[in-house]
N, C-alpha and C positions, 0 to 999 in steps of 0.2 A: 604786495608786489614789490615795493619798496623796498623790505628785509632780503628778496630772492636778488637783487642786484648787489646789496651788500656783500653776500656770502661768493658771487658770481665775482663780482671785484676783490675779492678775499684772493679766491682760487688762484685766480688767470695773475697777480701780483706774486702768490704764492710759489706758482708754478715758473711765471719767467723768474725770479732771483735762484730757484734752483740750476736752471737753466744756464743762465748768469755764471753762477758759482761752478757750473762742470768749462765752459767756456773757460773764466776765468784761470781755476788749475790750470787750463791748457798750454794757453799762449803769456800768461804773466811769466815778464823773467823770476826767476829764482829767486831773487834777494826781493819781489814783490810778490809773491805767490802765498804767501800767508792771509793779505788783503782776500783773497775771492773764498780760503778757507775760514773767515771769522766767523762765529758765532754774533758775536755784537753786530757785526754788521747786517746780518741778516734778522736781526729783530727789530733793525731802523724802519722796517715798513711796517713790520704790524704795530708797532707804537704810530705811527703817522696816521695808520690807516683807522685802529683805533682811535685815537685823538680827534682827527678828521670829522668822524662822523658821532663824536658827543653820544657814545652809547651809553644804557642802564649796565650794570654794575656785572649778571651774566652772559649777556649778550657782550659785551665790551672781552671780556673771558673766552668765548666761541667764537667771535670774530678775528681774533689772535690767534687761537689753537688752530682754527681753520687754516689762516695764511702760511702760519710755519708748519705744518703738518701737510701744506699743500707745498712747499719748498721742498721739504724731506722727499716726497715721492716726485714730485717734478724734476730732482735731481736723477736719483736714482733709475727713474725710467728713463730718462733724457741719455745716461748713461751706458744703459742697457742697449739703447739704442743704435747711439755712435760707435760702441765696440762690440756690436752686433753678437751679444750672445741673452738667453733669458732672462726674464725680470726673477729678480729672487728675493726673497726677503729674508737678509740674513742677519747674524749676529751684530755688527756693527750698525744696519740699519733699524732695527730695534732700540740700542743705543740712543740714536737721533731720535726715534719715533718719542719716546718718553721724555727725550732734554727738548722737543718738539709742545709737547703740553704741559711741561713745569714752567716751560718760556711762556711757550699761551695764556697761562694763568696768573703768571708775576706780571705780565706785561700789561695783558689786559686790564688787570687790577691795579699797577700802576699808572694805564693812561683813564681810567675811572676817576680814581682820586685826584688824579694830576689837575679833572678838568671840574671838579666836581664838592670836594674836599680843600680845608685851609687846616691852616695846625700843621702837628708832628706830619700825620698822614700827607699834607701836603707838600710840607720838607721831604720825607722819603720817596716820593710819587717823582719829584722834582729832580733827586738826584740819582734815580735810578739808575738812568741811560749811560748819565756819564760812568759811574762805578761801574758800569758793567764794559765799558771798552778799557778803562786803568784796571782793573781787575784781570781782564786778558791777557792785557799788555804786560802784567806783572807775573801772571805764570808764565809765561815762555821765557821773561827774563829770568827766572827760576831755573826753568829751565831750559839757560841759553847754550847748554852745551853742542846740544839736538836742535838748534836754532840759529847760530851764527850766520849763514847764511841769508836768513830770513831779519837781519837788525832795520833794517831802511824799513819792513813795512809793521814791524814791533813800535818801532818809534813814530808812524803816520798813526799808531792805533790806538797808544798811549794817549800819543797827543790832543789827539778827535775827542776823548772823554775829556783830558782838562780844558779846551774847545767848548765844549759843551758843558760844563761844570759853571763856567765865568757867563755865559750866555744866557743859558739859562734861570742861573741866581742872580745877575746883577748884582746890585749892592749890597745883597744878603751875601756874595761870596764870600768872602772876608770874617760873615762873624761866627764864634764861636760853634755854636749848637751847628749850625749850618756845615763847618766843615767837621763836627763830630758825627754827625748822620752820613756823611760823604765818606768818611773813614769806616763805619762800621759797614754799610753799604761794598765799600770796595774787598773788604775783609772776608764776607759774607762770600762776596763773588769768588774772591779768589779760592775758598773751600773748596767750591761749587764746580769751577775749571780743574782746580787740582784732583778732585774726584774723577771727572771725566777722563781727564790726563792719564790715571792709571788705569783706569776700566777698557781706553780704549789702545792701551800700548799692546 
């Protein structure tokens, strides 16, 4: 009975940040309106929520895909709804549906080891979260052409990852290995956006 509240707390977390996120586009000015569009930011709960609850290694995996896969349609129907035409499952949310369970799956297995594992595994576990908001923050400044408008919430999003970089590592920030895991990690991610970035132009 236990697991069915987890997956039910999955959902309904899953569903209000899509929620959130059509809200969000709505009423953020312009030059903050990237914030409600982040990826990083919407995987801050399924890390919390996996973390939270000290899962085994697939379940910690299904409890993530769950949240963000419960985002992706909570958006999408939420949206259907407000501009009042069919639910449809289209080409772009396909897109999500898949960057939905590669997230569920890093993430998961990030907050596994995170709580679980010491060593390399728990250096990279460690500096996931933050690489993956400096990773975002560095393709749009890539591609800041199509972005200028969007700099105030590029640089709130930036900064949340090196935020969370110093917080998270403490006194390991600083040393060597620690910020070479943190480099390849942000590297990794930037592929990973710049991918997305073209698939979804």
């Amino acid at each position: 009975m236990r697991n069915i509240y987890k997956y039910i707390i999955a959902i309904v977390i899953g569903i209000f940040v899509g929620v959130i996120t059509l809200i969000g586009q709505k009423y953020l000015p312009i030059n903050f309106n990237f914030l409600a569009n982040s990826g990083a930011i919407c995987l801050i709960p399924a890390f919390l929520l996996s973390c939270y609850f000290n899962l085994e290694k697939k379940e910690s995996i299904f409890i993530s895909t769950i949240c963000l896969l419960s985002c992706v349609f909570g958006y999408y129907i939420f949206e259907s709804i407000v501009n009042n035409h069919s639910f449809q499952i289209n080409n772009l949310m396909i897109v999500w549906i898949v960057c939905a369970i590669i997230g569920g799956i890093v993430i998961g297995l990030g907050t596994y080891f995170f709580n679980n594992e010491k060593g390399i595994l728990k250096k990279i576990s460690s500096n996931l979260l933050p690489a993956i908001f400096v990773s975002e923050g560095l393709n749009k400044i890539i591609h800041i052409d199509g972005y200028k408008h969007m700099i105030p919430a590029i640089i709130i999003v930036t900064c949340i990852g090196l935020i969370l970089y110093f917080i998270i590592n403490k006194k390991e920030s600083l040393h060597r290995n620690n910020i070479i895991t943190f480099a390849i990690l942000c590297i990794l991610g930037l592929v990973f956006y710049e991918f997305i970035f073209w698939i979804t132009l």
